[in-house]
CHARMM internal coordinates of N, CA and C (Angstrom, degrees):
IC EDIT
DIST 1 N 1 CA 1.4501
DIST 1 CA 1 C 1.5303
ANGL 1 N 1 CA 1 C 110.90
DIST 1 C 2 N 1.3734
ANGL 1 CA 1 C 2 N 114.64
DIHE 1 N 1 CA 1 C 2 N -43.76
DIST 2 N 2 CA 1.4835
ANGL 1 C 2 N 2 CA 119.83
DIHE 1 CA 1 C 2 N 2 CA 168.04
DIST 2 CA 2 C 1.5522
ANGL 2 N 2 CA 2 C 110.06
DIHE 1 C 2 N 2 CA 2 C -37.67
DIST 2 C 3 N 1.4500
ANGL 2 CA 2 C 3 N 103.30
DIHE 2 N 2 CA 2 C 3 N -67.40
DIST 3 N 3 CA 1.7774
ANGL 2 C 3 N 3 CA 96.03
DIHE 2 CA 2 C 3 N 3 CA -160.02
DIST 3 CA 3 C 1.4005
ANGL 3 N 3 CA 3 C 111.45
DIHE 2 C 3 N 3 CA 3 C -89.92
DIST 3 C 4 N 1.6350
ANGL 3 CA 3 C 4 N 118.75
DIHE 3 N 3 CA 3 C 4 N 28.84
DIST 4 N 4 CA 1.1763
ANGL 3 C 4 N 4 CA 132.22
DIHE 3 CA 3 C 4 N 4 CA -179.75
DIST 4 CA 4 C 1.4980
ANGL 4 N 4 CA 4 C 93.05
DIHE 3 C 4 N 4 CA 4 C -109.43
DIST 4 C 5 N 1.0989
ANGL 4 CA 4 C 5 N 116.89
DIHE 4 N 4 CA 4 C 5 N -50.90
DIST 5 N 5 CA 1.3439
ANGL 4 C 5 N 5 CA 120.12
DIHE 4 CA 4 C 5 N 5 CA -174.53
DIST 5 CA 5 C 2.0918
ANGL 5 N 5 CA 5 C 101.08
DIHE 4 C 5 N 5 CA 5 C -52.32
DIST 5 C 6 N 1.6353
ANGL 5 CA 5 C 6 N 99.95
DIHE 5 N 5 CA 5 C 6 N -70.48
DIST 6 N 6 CA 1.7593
ANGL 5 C 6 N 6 CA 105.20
DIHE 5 CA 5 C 6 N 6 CA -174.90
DIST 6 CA 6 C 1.4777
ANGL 6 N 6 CA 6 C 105.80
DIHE 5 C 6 N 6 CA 6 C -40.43
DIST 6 C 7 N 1.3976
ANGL 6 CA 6 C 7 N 126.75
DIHE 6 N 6 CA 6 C 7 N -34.37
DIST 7 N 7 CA 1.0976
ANGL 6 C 7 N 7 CA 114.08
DIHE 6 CA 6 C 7 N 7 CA -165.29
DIST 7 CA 7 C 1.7668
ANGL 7 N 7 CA 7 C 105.28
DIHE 6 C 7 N 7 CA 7 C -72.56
DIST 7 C 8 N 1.1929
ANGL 7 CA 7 C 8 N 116.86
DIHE 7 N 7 CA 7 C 8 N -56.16
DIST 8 N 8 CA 1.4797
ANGL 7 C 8 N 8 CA 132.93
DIHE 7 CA 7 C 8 N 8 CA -177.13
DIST 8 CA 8 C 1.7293
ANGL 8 N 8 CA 8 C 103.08
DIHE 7 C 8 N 8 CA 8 C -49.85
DIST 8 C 9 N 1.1734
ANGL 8 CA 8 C 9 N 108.44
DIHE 8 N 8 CA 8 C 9 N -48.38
DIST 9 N 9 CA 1.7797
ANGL 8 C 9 N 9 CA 93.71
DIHE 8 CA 8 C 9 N 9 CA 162.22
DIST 9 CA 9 C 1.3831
ANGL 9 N 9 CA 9 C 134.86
DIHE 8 C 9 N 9 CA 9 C -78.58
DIST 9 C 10 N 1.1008
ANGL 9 CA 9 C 10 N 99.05
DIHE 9 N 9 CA 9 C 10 N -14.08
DIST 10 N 10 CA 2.2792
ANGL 9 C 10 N 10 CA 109.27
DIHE 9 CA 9 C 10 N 10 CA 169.80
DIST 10 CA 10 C 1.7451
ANGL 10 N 10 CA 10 C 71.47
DIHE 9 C 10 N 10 CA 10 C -81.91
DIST 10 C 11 N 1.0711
ANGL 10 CA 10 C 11 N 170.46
DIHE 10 N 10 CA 10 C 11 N -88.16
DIST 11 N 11 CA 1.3072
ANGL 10 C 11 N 11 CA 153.88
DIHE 10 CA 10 C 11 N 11 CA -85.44
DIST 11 CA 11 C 1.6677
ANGL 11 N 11 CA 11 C 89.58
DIHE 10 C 11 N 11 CA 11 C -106.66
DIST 11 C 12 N 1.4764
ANGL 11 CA 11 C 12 N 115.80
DIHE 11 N 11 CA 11 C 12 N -71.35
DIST 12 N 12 CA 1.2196
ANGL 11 C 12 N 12 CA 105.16
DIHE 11 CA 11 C 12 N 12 CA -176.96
DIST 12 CA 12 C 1.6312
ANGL 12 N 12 CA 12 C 121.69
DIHE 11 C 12 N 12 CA 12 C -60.99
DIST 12 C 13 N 0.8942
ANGL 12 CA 12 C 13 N 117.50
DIHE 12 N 12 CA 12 C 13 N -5.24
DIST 13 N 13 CA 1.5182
ANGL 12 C 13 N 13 CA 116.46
DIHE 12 CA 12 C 13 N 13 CA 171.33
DIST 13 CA 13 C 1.4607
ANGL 13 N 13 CA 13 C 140.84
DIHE 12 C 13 N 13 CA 13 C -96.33
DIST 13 C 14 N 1.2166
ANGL 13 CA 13 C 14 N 98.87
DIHE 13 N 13 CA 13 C 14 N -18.34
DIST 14 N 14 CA 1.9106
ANGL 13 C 14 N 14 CA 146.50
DIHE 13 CA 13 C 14 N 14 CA 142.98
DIST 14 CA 14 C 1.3708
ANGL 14 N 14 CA 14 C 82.09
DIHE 13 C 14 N 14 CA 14 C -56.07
DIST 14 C 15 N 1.3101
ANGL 14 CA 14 C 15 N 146.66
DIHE 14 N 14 CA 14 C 15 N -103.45
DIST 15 N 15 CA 1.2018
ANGL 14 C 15 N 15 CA 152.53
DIHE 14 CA 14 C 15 N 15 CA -135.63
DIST 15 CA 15 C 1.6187
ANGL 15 N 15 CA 15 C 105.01
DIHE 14 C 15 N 15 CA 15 C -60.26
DIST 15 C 16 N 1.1613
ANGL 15 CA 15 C 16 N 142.29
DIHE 15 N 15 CA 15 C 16 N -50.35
DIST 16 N 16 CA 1.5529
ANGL 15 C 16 N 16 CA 153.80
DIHE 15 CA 15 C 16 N 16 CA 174.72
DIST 16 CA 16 C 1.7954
ANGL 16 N 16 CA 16 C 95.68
DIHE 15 C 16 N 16 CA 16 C -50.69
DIST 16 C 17 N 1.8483
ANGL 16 CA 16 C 17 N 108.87
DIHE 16 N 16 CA 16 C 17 N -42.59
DIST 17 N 17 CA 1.6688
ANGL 16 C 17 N 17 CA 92.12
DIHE 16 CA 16 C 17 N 17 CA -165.88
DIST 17 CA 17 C 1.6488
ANGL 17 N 17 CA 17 C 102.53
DIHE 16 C 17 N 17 CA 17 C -72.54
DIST 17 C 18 N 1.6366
ANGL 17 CA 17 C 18 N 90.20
DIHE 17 N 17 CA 17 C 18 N -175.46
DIST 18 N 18 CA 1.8216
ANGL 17 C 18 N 18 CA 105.07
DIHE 17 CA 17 C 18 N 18 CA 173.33
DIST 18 CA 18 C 1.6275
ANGL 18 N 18 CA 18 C 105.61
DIHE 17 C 18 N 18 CA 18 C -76.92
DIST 18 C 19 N 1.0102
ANGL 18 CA 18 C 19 N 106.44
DIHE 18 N 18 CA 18 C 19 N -25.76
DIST 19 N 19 CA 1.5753
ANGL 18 C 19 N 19 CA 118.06
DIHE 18 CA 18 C 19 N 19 CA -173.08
DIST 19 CA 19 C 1.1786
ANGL 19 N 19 CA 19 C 140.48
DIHE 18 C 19 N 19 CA 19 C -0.59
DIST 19 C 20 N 1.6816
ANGL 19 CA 19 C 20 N 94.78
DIHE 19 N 19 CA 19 C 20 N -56.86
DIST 20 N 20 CA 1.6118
ANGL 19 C 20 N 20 CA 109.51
DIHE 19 CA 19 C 20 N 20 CA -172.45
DIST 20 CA 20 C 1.6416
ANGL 20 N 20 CA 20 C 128.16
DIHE 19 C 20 N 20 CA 20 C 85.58
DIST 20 C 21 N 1.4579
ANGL 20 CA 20 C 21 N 103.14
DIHE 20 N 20 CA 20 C 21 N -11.15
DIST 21 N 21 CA 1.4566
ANGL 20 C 21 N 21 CA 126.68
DIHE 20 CA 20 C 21 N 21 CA 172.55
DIST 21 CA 21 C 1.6687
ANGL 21 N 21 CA 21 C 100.11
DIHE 20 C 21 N 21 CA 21 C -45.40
DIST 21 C 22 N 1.7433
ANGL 21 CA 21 C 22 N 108.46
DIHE 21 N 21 CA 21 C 22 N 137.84
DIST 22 N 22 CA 1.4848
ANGL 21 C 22 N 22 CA 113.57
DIHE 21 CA 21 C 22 N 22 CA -172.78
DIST 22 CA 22 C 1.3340
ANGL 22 N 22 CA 22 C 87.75
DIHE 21 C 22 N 22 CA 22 C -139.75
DIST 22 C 23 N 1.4921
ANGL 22 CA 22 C 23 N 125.58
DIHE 22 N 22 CA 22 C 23 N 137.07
DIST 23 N 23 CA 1.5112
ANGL 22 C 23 N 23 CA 121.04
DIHE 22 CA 22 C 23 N 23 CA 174.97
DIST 23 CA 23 C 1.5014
ANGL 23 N 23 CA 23 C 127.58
DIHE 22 C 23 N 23 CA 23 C -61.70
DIST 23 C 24 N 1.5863
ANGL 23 CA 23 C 24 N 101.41
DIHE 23 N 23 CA 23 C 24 N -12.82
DIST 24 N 24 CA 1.8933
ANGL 23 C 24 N 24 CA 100.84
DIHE 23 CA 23 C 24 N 24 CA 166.25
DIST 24 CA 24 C 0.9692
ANGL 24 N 24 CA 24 C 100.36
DIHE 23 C 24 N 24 CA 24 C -79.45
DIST 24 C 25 N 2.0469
ANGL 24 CA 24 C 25 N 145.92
DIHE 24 N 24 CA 24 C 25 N -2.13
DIST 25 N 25 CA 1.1343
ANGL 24 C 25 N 25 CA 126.83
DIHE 24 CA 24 C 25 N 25 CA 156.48
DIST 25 CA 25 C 1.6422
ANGL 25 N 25 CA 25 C 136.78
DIHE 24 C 25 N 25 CA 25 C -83.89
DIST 25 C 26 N 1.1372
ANGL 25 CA 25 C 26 N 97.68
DIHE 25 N 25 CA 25 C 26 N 17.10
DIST 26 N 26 CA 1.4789
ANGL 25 C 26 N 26 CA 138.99
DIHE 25 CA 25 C 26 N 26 CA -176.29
DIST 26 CA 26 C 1.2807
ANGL 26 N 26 CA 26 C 139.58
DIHE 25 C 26 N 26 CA 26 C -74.38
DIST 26 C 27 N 1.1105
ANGL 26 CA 26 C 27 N 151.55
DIHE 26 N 26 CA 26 C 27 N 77.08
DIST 27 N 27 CA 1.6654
ANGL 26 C 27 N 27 CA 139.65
DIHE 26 CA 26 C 27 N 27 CA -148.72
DIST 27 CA 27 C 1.6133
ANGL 27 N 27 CA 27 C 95.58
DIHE 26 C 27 N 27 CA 27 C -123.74
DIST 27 C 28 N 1.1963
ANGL 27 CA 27 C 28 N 115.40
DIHE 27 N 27 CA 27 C 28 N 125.52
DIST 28 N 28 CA 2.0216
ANGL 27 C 28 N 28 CA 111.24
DIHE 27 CA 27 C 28 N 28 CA 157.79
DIST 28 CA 28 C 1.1682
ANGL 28 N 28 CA 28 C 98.32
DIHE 27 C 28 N 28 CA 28 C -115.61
DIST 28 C 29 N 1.5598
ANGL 28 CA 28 C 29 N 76.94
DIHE 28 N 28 CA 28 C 29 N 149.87
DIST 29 N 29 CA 1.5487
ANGL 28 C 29 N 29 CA 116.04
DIHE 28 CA 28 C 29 N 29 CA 159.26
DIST 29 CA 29 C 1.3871
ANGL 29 N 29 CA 29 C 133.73
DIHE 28 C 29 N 29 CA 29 C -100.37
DIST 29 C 30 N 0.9690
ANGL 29 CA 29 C 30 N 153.44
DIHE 29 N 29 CA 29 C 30 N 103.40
DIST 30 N 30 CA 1.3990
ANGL 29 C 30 N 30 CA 153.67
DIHE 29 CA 29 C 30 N 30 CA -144.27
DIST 30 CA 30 C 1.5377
ANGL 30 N 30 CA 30 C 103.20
DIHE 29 C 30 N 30 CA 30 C -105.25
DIST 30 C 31 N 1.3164
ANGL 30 CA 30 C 31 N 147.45
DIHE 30 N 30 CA 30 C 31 N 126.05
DIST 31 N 31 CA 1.6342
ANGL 30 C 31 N 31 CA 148.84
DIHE 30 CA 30 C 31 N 31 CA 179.94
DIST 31 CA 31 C 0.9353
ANGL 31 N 31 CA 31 C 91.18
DIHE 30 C 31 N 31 CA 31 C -130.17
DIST 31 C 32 N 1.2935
ANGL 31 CA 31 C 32 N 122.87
DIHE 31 N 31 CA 31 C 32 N 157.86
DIST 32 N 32 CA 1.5351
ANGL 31 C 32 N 32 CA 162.81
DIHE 31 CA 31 C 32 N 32 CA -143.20
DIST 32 CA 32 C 1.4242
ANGL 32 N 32 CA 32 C 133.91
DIHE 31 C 32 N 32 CA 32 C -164.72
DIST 32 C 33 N 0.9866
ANGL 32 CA 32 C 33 N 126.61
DIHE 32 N 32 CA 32 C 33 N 68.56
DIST 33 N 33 CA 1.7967
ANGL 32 C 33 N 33 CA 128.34
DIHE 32 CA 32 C 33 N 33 CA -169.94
DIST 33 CA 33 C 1.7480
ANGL 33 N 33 CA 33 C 102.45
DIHE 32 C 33 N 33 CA 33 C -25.56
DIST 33 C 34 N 1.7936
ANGL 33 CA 33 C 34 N 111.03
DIHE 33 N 33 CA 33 C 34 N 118.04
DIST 34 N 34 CA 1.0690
ANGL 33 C 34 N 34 CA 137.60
DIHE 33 CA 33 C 34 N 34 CA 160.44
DIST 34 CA 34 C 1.7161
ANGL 34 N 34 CA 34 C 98.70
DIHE 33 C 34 N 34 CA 34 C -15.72
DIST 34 C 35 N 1.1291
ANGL 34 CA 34 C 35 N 109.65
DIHE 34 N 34 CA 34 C 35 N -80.86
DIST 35 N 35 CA 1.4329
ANGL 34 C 35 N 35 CA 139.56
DIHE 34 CA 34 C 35 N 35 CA -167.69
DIST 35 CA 35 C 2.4297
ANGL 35 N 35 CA 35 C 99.28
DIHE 34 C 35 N 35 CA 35 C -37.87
DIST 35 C 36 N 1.1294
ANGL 35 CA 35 C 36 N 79.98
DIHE 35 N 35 CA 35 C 36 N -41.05
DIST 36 N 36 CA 2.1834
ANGL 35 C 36 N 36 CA 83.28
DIHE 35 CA 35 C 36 N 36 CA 173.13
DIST 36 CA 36 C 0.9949
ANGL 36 N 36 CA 36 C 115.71
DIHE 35 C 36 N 36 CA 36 C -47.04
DIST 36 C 37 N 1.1352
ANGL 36 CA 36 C 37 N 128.34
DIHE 36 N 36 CA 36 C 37 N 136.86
DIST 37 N 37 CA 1.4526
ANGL 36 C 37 N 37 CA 133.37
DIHE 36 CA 36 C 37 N 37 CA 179.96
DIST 37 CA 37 C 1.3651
ANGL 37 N 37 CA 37 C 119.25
DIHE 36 C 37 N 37 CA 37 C -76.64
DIST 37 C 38 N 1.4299
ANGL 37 CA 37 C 38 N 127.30
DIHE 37 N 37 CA 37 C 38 N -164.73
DIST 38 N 38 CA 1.3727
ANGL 37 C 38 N 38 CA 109.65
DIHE 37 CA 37 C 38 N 38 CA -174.45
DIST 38 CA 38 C 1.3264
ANGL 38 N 38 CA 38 C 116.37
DIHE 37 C 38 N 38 CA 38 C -103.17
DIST 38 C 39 N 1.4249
ANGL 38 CA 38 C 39 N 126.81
DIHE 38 N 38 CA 38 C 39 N -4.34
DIST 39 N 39 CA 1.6677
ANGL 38 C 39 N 39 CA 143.01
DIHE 38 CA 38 C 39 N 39 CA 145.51
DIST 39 CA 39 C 1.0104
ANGL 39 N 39 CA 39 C 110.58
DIHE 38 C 39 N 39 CA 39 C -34.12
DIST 39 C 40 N 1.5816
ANGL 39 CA 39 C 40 N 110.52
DIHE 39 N 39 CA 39 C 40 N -67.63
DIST 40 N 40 CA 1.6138
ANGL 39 C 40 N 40 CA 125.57
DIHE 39 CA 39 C 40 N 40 CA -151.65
DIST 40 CA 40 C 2.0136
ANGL 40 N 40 CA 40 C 103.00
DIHE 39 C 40 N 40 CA 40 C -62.97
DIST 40 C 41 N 1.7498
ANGL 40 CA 40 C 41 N 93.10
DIHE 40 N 40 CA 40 C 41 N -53.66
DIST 41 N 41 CA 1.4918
ANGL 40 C 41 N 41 CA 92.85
DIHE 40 CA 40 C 41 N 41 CA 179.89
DIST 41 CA 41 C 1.5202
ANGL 41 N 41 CA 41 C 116.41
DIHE 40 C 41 N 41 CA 41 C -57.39
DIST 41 C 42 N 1.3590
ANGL 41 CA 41 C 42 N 127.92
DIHE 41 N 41 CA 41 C 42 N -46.14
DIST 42 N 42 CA 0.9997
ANGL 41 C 42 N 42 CA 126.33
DIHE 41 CA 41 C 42 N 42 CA -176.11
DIST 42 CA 42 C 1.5425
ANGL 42 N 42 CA 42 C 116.90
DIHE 41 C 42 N 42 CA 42 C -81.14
DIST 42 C 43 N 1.4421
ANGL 42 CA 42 C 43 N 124.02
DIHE 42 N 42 CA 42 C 43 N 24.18
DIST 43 N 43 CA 1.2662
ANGL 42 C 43 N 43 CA 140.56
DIHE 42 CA 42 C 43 N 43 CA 174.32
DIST 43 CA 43 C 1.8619
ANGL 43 N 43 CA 43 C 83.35
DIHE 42 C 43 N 43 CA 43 C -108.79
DIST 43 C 44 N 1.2247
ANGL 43 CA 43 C 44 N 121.16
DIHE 43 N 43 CA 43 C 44 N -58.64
DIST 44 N 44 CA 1.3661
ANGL 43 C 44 N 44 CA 118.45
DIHE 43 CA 43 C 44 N 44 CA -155.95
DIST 44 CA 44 C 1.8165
ANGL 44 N 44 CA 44 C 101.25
DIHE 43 C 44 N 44 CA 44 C -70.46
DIST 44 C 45 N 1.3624
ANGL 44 CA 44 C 45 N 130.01
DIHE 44 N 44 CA 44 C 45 N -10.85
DIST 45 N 45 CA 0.8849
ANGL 44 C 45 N 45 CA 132.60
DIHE 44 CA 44 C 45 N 45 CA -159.52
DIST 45 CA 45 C 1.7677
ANGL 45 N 45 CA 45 C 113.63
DIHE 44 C 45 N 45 CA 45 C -99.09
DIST 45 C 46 N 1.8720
ANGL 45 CA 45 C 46 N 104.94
DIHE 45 N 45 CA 45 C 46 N -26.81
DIST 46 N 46 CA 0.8927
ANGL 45 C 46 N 46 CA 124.46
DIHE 45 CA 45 C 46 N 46 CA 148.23
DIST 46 CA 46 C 1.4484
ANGL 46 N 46 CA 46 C 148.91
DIHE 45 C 46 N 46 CA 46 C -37.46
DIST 46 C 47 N 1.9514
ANGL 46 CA 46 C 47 N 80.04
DIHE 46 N 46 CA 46 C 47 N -56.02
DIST 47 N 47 CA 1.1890
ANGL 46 C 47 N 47 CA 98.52
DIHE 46 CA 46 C 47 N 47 CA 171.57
DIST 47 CA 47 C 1.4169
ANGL 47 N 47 CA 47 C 138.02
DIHE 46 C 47 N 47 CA 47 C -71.50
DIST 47 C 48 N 1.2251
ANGL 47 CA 47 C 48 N 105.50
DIHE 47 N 47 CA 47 C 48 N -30.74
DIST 48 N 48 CA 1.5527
ANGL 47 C 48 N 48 CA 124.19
DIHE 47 CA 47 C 48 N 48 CA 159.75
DIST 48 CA 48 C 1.2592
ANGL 48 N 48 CA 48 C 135.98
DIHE 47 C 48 N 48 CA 48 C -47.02
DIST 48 C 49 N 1.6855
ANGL 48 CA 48 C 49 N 99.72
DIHE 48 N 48 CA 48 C 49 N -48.32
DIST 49 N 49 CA 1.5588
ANGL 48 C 49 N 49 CA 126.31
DIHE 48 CA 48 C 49 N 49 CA 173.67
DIST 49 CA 49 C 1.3931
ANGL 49 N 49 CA 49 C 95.90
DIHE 48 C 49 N 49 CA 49 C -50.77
DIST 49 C 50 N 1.6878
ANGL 49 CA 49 C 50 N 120.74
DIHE 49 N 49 CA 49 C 50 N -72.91
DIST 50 N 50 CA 1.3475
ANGL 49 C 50 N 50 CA 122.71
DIHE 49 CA 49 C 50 N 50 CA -155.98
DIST 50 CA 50 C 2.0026
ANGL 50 N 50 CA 50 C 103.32
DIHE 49 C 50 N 50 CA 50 C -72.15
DIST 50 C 51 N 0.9678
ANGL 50 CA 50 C 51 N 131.34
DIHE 50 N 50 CA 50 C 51 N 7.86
DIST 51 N 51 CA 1.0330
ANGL 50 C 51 N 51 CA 151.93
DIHE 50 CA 50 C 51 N 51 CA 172.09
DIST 51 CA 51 C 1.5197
ANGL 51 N 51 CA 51 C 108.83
DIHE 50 C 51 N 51 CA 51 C -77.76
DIST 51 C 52 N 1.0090
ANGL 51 CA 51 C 52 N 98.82
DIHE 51 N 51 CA 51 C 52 N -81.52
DIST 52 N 52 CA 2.2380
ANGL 51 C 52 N 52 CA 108.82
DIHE 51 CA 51 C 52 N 52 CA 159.71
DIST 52 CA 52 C 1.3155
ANGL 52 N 52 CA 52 C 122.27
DIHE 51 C 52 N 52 CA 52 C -40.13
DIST 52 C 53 N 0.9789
ANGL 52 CA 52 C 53 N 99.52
DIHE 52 N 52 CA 52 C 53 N -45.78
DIST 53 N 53 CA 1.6040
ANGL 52 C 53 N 53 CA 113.22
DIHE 52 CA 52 C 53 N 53 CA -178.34
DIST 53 CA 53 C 1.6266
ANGL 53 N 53 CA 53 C 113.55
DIHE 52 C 53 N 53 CA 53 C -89.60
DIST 53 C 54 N 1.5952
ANGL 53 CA 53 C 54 N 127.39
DIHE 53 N 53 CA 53 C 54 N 13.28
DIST 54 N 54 CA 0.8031
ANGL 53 C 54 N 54 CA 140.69
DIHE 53 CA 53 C 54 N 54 CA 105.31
DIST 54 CA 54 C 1.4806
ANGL 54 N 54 CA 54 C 155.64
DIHE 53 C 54 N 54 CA 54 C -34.57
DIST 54 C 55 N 1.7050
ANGL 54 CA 54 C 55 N 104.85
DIHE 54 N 54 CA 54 C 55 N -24.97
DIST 55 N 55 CA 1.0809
ANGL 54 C 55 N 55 CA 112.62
DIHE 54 CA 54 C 55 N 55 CA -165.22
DIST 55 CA 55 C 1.3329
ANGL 55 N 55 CA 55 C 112.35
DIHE 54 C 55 N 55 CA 55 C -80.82
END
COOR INIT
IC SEED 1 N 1 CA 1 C
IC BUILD
């Protein structure tokens, strides 16, 4: 829900500028504190996926 949410506000806020910004011009990157275990990342990695696969 988090990175569903960030995305929908980089989108709507992109959308308010003059810009011209289109989300197929778009690439993320997702980081992860070194220090996360290997649950946590692969929880965050999940989450992303089903995030995209949203689109």
């Amino acid at each position: 829900m988090s990175l569903k949410y960030l995305q929908k506000h980089l989108l709507d806020a992109l959308s308010m500028s003059k810009i011209g910004t289109r989300e197929t011009d778009l690439k993320y990157v997702i980081t992860v504190p070194a220090i996360w275990g290997i649950a946590a990342k692969q929880f965050m990695r999940e989450a992303a996926i089903e995030v995209q696969n949203t689109l």
